[in-house]
N, C-alpha and C positions, 0 to 999 in steps of 0.2 A: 605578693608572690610574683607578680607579671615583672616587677621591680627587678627583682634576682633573677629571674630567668632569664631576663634581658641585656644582665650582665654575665652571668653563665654564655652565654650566647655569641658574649663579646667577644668574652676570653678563648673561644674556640679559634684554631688556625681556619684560616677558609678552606687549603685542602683536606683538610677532615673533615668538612661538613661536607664538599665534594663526594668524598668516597664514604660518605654516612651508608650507603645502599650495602654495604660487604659487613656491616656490624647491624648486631640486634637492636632492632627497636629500644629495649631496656636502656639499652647503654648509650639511644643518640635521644633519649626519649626529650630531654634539655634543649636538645636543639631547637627545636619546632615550636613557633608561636602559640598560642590557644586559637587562632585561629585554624593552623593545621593540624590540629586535635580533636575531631569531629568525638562528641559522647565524653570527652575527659581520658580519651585512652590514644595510646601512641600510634601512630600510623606506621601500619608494617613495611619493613624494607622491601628490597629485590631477596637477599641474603631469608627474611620471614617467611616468604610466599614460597620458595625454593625450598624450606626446612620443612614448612608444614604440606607440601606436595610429595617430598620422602616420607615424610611418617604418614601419612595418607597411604600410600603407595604399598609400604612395608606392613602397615596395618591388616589394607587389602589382601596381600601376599599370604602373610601367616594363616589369614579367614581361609582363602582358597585351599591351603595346603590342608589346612582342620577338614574343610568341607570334601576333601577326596576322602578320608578316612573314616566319615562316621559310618556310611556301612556295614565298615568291620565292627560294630558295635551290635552282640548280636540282641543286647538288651533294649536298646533302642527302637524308640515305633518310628514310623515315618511321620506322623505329627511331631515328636520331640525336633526330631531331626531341621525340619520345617522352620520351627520356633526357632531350633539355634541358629538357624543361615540366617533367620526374619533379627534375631539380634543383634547377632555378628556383623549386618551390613547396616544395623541402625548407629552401632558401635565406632563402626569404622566412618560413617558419616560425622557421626559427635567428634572427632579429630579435629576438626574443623574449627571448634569453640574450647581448644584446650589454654588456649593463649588467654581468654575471655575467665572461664571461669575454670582455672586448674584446680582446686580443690574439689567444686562439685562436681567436676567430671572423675576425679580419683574415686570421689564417695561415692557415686553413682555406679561405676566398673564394679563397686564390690560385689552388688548380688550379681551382676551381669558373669562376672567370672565363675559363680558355682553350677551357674545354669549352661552356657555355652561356650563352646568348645573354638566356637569360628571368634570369638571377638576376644580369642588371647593377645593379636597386637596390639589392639586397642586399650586392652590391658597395660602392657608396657609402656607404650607410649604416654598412657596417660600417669604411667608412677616416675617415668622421664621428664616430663613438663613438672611435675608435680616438687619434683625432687630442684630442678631450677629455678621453679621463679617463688618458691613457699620457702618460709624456715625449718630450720632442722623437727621442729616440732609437731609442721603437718607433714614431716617424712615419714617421723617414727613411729605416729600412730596408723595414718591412716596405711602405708606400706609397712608397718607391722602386722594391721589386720588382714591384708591381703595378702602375706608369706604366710601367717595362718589359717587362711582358708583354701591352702593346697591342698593340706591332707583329707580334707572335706570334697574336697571333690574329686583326686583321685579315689577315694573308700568309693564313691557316689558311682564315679564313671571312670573304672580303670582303664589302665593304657597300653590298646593290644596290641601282645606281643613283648612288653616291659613289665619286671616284675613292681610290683608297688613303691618299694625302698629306690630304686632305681630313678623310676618317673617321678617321685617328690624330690629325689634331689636333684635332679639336671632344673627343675622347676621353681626350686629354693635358689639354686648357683646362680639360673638366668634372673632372678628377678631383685636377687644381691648387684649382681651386677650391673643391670639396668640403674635401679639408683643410686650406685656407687660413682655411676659415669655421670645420671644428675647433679650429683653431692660436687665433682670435680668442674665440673661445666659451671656451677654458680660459683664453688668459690674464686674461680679463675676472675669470675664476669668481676666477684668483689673487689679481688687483689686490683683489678684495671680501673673502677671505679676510684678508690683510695688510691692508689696513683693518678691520675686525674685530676682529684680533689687535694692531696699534696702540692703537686703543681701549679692549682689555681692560687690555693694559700701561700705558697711561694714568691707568683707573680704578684698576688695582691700585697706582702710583705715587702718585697723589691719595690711596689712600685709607692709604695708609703714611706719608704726607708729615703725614695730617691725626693718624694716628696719635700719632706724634714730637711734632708741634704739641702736642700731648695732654698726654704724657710729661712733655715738658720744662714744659710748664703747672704741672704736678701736681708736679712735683719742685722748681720756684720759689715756690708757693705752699709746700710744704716746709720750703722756706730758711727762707721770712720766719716760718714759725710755729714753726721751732728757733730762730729769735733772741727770738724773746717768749718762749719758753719758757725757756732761757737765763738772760734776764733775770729771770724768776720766779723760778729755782733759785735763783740770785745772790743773791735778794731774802731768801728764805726761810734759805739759807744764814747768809747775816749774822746776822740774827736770832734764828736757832737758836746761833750763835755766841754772841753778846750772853746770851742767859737762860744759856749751859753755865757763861761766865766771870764771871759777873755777879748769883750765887744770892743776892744779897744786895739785890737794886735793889727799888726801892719795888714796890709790889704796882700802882698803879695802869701803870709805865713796862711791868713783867710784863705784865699784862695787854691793855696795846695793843701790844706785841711777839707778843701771843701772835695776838694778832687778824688783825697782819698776815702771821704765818707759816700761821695758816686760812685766809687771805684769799689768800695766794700759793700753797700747795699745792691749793686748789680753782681758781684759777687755772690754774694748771698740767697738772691734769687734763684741766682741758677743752681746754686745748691741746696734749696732747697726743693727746686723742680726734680732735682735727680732724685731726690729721698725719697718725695713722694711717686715719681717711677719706677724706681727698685721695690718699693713697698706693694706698689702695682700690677708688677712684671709677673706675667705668672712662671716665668723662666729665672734664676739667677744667673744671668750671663755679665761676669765682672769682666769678661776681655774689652780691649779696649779703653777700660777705665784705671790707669797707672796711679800707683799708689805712693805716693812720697815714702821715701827710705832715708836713712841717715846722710847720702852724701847731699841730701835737701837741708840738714840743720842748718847752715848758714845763711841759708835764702830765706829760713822761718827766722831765723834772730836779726839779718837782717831786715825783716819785714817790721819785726819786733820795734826796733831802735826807731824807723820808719812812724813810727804811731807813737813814739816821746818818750819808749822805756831804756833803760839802762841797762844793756845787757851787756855780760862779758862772755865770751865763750870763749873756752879750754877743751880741744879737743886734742886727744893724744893718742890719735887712731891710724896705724900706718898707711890704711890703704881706706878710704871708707864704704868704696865701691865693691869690694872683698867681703863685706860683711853680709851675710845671707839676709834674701830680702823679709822673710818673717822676723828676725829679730832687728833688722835695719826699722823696719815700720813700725814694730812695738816703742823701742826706742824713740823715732820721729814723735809718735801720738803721746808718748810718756812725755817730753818735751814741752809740747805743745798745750799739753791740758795744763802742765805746770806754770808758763811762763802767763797762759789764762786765768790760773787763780792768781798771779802773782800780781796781774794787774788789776784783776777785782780787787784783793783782801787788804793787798801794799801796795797802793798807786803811789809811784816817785821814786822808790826804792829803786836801790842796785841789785840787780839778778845776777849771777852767777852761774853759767851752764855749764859742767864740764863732763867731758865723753873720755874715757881711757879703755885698752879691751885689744887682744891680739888672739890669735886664732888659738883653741886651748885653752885660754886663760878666762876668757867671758868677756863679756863689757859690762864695763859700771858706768852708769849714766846716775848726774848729781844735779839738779835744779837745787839754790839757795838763794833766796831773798833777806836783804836785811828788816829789820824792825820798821813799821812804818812811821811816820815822822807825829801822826796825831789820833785821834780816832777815826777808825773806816765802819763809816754804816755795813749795819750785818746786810749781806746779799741771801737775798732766798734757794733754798736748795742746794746748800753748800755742803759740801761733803761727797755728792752723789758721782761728782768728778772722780775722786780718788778710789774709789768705789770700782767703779769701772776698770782705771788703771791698775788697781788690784788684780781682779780679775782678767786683763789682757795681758799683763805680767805672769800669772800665773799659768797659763794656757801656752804661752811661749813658753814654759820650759823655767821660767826662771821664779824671782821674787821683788816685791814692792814695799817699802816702807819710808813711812813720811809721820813727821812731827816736829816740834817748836826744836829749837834751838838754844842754847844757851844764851846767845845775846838777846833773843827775844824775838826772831825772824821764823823762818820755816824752811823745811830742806825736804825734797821728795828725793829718795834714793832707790836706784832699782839695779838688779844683779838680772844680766839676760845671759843666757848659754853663748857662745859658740866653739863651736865643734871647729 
């Protein structure tokens, strides 16, 4: 429970808790630690001590106004009399602990009310508190029983000078009224509570939504730095291949073989530092980190050719810098996952890129590899590539399809919008 408080607590602005003094207890009750909650009960405002110093006040008031007229009571002894001031200021004292215990103080007024005349504010006051901080249930009984114990005491002790019809109902109106005004006063308190309580659910929605927002940032930015990386291993791999099979190749071919498996494995470091930062980060902050876009495809196929594959690229794109950079980057990573199966599945083959697509029309991007020349050991976890590109194809806007070929080779095909 201190758990939620704590965060109820949070979520308050600081100038509200500031001006907590001008609102009830009830409604700042959340604010205040258990340690400033001596007993388990809320510590009264400035706004509490000022409320219950009125009805104190007002209590007193109606007592005295009672206590000028019992005289005129010619049934009255002067012991009754006595007894009723001796209740009436016991009455008006009880004000005091209506906040504490509003109901037994209502149940308590009831015989108090047929016997004395002085502690009719006390009365009200206490079906005003009663009517605020109780539910409608201990409204209607127990100030049920108390607009029927009118007629019982005016019968008892009529009202000189008014005739009996008269005095029970200015007696019934005031005491409708009194809890009418409670009934309005708590649901108000409610309506600002559930406002309150909307808005925290709100901020807590908002702030879980921006959470997610975060997540899924940081685990896309992920994506893209497992497909460069990918493509490194791929890179470094060949090449590492090439110098195992190959102990016999000139020393200078060694040499820049070697330069680019330093060049890829330093490479790859770093990209993988960054994944595991992004993965880290409790922010998704991608500024700063530029993403390859289509007018990059030449500098991946040249990379390509660079590392012993055979690629041809057909690009028939008027402008490639024109191309918006969400489908320029689908594009680039559909590319690139392809030209990386291509050299896992068909090492040696001739690849095939071709880019075509004008504003309107869409772009079609076409990876085709031919048949490989022998058998290729199955690689593990093959498939999971296309998979993906599926799914980053799809989320662009567009579509992904890829399988064999008639001559026996592989073709990834993708359709991406542009507008």
């Amino acid at each position: 429970m201190s758990t939620v408080k704590s965060d109820k607590q949070a979520t308050v602005p600081p100038a509200f808790t500031k001006r907590s003094w001008v609102l009830p207890a009830a409604l700042v009750e959340d604010l205040y630690s258990p340690s400033r909650r001596p007993g388990g009960r809320p510590r009264r405002t400035a706004r509490d001590w000022a409320v219950d110093f009125a009805c104190f006040l007002l209590a007193v008031g109606i007592g005295l106004m009672s206590a000028d007229v019992l005289d005129q009571e010619p049934d009255l002894s002067p012991a009754m009399a006595v007894a009723d001031q001796v209740l009436g200021a016991l009455a008006c004292a009880a004000v005091w602990l209506r906040r504490r215990w509003p109901v037994g103080l209502a149940v308590a007024m009831l015989p108090v009310s047929l016997v004395s005349a002085t502690a009719g504010g006390a009365v009200l006051v206490s079906l005003f508190t009663l009517a605020v901080h109780r539910p409608f249930r201990y409204v209607a009984w127990i100030g049920g029983a108390s607009l029927a114990a009118a007629p019982l005491y005016y019968w008892m002790r009529p009202e000189p000078g008014l005739p009996f019809l008269a005095s029970l109902l200015i007696a019934l109106l005031l005491g409708v009224t009194v809890l009418g005004w409670g009934l309005l006063v708590r649901s108000k308190r409610q309506l600002l509570l559930s406002l309150r309580d909307r808005a925290r659910h709100a901020e807590a929605e908002a702030r879980l939504r921006a959470e997610q927002a975060q997540r899924l940032a940081r685990e896309a930015i992920a994506r893209e730095m497992h497909d460069v990386l990918a493509h490194r291993l791929t890179l470094l791999s060949v090449h590492a291949g090439a110098l195992e099979f190959r102990p016999d190749a000139p020393r200078e071919e060694v040499a820049r073989a070697a330069g680019v498996i330093r060049e890829s494995a330093h490479e790859a470091l770093q990209d993988l530092r960054q994944i595991i930062g992004v993965l880290r980060a409790a922010d998704a902050d991608d500024a700063g980190r530029p993403q390859p876009t289509l007018a990059a495809l030449a500098a991946l196929v040249a990379e390509s050719r660079e590392a012993g594959m055979k690629v041809t690229l057909a690009e028939r794109v008027p402008d490639p810098a024109a191309v918006p950079a969400s489908v320029g980057r689908t594009a680039y990573r559909i590319a690139q996952e392809a030209l990386t199966n291509a050299r896992k599945h068909a090492p040696g083959t001739e690849v095939t890129v071709s880019v075509t697509g004008a504003p309107g029309d869409g772009l079609a991007l076409s990876v085709r590899n031919a048949a490989p020349g022998g058998e290729v050991p199955h690689v593990p976890g093959s498939g999971q590539g296309l998979i993906g590109l599926t799914e980053r194809a799809t989320l662009a806007g567009g579509a992904l399809e890829h399988g064999p070929t008639p001559e026996g080779g592989f073709e990834v095909r993708a359709r991406l919008p542009w507008d």
